[in-house]
C-alpha positions in Angstrom: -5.8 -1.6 -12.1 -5.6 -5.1 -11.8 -9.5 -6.0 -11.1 -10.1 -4.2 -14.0 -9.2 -7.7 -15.9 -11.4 -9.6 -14.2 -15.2 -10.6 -14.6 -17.5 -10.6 -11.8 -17.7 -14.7 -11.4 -13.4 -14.7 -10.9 -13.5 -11.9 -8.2 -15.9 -13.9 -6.4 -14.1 -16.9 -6.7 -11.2 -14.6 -5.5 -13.6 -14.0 -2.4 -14.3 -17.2 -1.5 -10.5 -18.8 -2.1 -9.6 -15.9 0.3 -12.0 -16.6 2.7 -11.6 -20.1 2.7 -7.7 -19.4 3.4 -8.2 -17.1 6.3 -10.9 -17.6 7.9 -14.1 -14.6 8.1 -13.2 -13.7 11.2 -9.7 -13.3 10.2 -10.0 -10.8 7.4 -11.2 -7.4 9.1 -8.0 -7.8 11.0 -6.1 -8.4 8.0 -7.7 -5.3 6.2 -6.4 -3.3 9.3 -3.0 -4.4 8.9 -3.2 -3.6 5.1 -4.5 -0.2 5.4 -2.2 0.8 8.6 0.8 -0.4 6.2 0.2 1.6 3.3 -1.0 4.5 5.8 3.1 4.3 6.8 4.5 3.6 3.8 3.0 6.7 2.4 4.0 8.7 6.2 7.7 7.6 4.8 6.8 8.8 1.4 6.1 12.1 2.1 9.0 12.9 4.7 11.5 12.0 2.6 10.1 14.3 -0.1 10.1 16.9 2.6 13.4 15.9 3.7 14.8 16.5 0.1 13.2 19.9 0.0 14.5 21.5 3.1 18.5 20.2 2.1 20.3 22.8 0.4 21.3 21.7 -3.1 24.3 21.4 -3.8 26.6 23.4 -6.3 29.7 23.0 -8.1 31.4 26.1 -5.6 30.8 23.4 -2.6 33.1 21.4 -3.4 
């Protein structure tokens, strides 16, 4: 992962840059919006995998 780079001092200058930028208050509702997104994305994810499941495959006697 990507923090995995980093030293302790950098993610807290990370921190502060960030909070700096947004605002305290601002970043508990952008950690909502963050997690609902990848809450969706990975909805999407897994109907589509259940979507290619349940369509019969097709063979060369279709056509």
């Amino acid at each position: 992962m990507f923090f995995a780079f980093l030293s302790g001092s950098e993610l807290l200058f990370v921190t502060v840059i960030v909070v700096v930028l947004f605002g305290a208050s601002r970043l508990p509702q952008l950690g909502k919006a963050l997690g609902e997104g990848i809450f969706q994305f990975r909805n999407a994810l897994s109907q589509s995998q259940q979507n290619k499941k349940a369509l019969p495959e097709k063979t060369s006697q279709d056509t």
